[in-house]
C-alpha positions as CSV (number, residue, x, y, z in Angstrom):
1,X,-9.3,-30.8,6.5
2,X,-12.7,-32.5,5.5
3,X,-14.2,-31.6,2.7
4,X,-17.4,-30.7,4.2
5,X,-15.3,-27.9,6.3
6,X,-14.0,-26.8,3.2
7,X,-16.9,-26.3,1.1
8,X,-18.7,-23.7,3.2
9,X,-15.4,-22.2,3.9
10,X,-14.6,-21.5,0.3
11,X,-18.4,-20.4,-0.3
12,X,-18.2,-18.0,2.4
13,X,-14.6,-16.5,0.7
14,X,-16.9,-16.1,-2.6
15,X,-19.5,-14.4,-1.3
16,X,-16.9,-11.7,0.6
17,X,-15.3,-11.1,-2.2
18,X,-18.5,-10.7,-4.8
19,X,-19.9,-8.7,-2.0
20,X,-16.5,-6.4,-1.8
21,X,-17.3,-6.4,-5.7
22,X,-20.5,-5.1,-5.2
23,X,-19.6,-2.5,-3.4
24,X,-17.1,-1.0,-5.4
25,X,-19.4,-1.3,-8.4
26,X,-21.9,0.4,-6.4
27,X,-19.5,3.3,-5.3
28,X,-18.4,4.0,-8.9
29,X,-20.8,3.6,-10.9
30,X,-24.1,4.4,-8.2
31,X,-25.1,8.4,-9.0
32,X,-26.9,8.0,-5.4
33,X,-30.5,9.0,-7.2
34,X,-31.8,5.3,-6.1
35,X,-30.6,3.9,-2.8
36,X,-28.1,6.3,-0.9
37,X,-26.9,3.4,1.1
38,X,-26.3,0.5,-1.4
39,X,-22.7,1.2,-0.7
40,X,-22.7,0.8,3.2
41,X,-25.2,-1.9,2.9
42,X,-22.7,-4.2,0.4
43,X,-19.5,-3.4,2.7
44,X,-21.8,-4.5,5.7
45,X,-22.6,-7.6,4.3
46,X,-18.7,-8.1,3.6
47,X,-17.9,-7.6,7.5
48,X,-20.5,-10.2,8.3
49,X,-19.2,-12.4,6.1
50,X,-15.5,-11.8,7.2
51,X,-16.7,-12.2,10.9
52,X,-18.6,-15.5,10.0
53,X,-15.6,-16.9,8.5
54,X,-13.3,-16.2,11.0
55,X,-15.5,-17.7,13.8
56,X,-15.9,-20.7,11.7
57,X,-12.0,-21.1,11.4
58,X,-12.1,-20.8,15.3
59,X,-14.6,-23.4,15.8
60,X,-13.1,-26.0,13.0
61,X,-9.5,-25.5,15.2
62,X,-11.1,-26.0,18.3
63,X,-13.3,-29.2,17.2
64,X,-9.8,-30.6,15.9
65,X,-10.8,-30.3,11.9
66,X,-7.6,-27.4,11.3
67,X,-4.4,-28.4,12.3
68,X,-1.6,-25.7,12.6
69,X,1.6,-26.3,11.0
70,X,5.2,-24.2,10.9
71,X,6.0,-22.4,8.2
């Protein structure tokens, strides 16, 4: 895999999982006084990001940048 597939795919990881962070700081430390939905907004993000990840996994297989291999 080229490095310049790899770099935006480990970004992408990094972001999902401060963003998955996020939200669990938000759900146990948040009293709800300020934002209600700063939960639901962070764990949005986080699907986005999973989604965007996974299509760019598709596209790199199909342009021939991921190869499959047995385990």
């Amino acid at each position: 895999m080229d490095l310049i597939y790899k770099i935006p795919v480990v970004l992408i990881l990094g972001f999902i999982v401060f963003s998955l962070g996020q939200g669990m700081y938000y759900l146990a430390k948040d009293d709800g006084d300020v934002d209600k939905t700063r939960v639901v907004k962070a764990l949005t993000v986080r699907i986005v990001l999973s989604l965007t990840l996974f299509l760019l996994l598709i596209l790199g297989y199909f342009l021939g940048l991921l190869q499959p291999h047995g385990a």
